[in-house]
N, C-alpha and C positions, 0 to 999 in steps of 0.2 A: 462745708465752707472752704473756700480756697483762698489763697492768697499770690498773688502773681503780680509780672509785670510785662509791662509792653512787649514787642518783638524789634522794635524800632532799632535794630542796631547795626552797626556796617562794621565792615569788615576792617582791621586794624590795618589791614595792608595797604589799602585805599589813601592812608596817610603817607604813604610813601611810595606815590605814583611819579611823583617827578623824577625822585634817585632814580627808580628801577628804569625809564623811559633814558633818562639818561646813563646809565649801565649800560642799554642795552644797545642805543648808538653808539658806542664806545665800541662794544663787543662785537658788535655785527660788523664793524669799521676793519678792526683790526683780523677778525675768522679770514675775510675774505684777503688781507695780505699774505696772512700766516698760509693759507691751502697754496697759493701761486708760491709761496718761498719754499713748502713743503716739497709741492712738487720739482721744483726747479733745486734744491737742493741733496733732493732723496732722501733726507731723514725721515724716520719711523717718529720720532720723536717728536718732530715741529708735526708733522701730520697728526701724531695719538692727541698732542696739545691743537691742534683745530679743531680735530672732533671733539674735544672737550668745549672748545668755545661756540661750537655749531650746538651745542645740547644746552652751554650758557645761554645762546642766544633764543632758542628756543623755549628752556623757563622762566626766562623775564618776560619773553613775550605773551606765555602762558599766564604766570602772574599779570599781566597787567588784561589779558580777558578773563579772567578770576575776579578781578578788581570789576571790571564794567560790570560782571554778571551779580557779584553783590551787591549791588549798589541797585539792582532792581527791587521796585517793592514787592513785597507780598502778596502773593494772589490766593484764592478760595483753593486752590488747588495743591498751591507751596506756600502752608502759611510762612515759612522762615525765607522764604522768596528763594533765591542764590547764593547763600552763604557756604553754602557747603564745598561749591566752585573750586572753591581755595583749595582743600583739602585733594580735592582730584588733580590739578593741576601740580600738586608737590608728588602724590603718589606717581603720576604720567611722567614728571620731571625723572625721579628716583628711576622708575623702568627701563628708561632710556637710556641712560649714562650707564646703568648696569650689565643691558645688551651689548652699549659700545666698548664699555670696557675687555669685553668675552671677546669683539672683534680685534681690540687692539694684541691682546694676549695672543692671538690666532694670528695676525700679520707678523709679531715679535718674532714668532717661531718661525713663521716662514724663510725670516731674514738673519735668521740663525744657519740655517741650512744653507742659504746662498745669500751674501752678505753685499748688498750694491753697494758701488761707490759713493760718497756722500761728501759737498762741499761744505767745508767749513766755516769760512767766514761770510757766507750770505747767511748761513744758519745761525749763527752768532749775533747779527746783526738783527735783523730779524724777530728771536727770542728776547733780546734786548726792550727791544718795543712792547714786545707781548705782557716784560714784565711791569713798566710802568703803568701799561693800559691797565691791566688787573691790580694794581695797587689802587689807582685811581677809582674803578669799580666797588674794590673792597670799601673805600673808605664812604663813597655813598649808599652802599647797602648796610654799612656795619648797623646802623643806629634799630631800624628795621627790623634786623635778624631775630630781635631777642622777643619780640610780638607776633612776628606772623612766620606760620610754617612755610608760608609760602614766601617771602621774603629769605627767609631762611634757608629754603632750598636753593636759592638763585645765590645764595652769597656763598653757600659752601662749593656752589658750581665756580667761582669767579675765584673761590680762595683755592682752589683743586686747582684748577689753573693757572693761578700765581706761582704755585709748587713746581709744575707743568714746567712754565717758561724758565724758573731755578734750574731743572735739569734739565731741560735743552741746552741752557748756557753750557753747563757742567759738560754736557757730550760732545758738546762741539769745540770747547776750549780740548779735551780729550784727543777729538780727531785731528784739531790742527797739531796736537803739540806732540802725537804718539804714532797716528795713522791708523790706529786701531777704531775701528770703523764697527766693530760688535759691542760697542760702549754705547750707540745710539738705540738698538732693539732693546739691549738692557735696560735703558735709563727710560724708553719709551711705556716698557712692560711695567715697570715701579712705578710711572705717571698713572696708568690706571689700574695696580694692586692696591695704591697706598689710600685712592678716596672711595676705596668700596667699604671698610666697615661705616665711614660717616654716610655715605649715600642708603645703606644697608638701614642705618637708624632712623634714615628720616623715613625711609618705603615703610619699617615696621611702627611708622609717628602715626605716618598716615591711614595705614591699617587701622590701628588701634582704634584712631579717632571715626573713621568709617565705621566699626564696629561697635561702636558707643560704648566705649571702656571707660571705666573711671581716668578720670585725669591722672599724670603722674603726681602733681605737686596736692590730691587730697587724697587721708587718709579717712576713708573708709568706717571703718570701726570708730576713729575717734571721733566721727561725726557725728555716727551713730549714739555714743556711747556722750557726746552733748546735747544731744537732741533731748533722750529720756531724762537726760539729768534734771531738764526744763521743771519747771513748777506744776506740778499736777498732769504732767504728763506719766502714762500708764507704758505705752508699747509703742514702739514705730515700728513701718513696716510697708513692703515695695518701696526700699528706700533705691533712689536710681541716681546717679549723676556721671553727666558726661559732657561732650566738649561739641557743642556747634560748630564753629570756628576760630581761629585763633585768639585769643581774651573773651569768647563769650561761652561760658562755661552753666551748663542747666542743673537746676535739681529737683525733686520732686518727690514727694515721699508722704504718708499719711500717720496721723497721729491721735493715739487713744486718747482720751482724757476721761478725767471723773465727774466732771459737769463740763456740757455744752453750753451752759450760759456763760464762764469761761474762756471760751473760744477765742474772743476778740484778744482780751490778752494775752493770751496762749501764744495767738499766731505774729503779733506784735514783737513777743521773747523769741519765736524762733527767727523772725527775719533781720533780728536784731543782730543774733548770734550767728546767723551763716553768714550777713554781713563782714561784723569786725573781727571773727576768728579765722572763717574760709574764705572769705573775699567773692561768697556767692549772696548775686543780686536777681538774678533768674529765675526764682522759683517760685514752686505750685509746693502748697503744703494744705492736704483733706485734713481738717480735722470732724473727730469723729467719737461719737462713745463706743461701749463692749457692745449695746445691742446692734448701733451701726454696724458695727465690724464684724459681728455674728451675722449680718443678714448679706454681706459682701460675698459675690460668688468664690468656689476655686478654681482657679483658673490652673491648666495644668499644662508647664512647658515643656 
């Protein structure tokens, strides 16, 4: 006997297709002032913050084909349809900015060894804009963040960025006020040192969840260890639970008991309890007696 529910579910992100659409014209608006200021100004700086908003612009707009690709139904083929979309699109986001970061560390040092001249107050000017644009982003992705990985990743890109335009100001107030012009490769280097452990956590978010790892926020054992506690429940076992995409969390797992006629309430208490304890609504639970279980293949991983 099993116990289960629909598949019918979309993706949490898909609730906040507006912010991100608008994030993202924000972002694509201001990348393209920021690279013509970068380069007309020579800073390592406003350039390493372009490349940051060209990888911005690129996750949002990742996230928002993540979003169309959820939102397809189910086929014979992919019973969960496109959900998983999401999860690729935060791992491809995390890749990128990691790569870029390697490049901007590699330009840093080049301009250590021969340091160009670098104007000041176009760069000033400039990073100015950069930062209200990334405040404004922030404040529409914030709501988001805390549900979808994939929202998530576009907002730590937009927040990386906001930090970004902070020390740009910081290098360029520096170069007008000192002349010291190796303040820009420095403060350039630290714009993409300082978001590589949060980009680092989301690549290993996405991992995880590609991997079908248990969720961070259930414990395991204590699951387990409610499940048996049930009423005439005997043994569980292939207990699995893992993370479709962001708020749709599966479980599934089979359960001894001492009478199959039983059963109905049995699976009643356990859907009760993954409910209001785990917050799991997902799930496939066999129940089964000792001879069931004695007649279950072994399967060997």
């Amino acid at each position: 006997m099993h116990g289960g529910h629909d598949h019918g579910h979309a993706s949490k992100a898909g609730q906040h297709r507006g912010r991100l659409v608008g994030a993202l014209l924000l972002t694509t608006g201001y990348m393209v002032a920021e690279v013509v200021g970068g380069l007309i100004t020579g800073s390592l700086a406003l350039l390493a913050d372009a490349a940051h908003m060209l990888t911005d612009a690129g996750g949002l707009a990742l996230a928002l084909i993540a979003i169309r690709f959820a939102e397809r139904d189910p086929t014979p083929q992919k019973t969960y349809g496109y959900l998983r979309a999401e999860i690729l699109a935060a791992l491809a986001n995390a890749t990128v900015l990691l790569l870029l970061t390697a490049f901007i560390l590699y330009e840093a040092y080049r301009r250590f060894v021969d340091p160009p001249e670098i104007l000041g107050w176009p760069m000033l000017l400039v990073a100015s804009v950069g930062l209200v644009v990334n405040l404004i982003s922030m404040k529409l992705l914030a709501a988001g963040s805390s549900e979808s990985i994939n929202v998530k990743g576009a907002y730590f890109e937009v927040f990386a960025d906001m930090l970004g335009s902070v020390g740009v100001i910081i290098a360029a107030i520096i170069v007008m006020t000192t002349g010291w012009t190796l303040a820009d490769p420095i403060i350039g280097a630290a714009i993409g040192l300082f978001i590589v452990p949060r980009t680092w956590r989301l690549l290993m978010q996405a991992v995880h969840i590609l991997l079908e790892g248990v969720p961070s926020e259930i414990d395991l054992v204590r699951l387990s260890d409610a499940l048996k506690e049930l009423s005439d429940v005997r043994a569980v076992h292939d207990l699995h639970v893992w993370t479709i995409t962001s708020g749709m969390d599966s479980l599934c797992c089979h359960l001894v008991v001492d009478d199959m006629a039983d059963a109905k309430r049995i699976l009643r208490a356990a859907r009760t309890m993954l409910h209001t304890e785990f917050s799991l609504d997902h799930v496939t639970i066999q129940i089964e007696d000792e001879e069931l279980r004695a007649e279950e293949p072994v399967l060997k991983v």
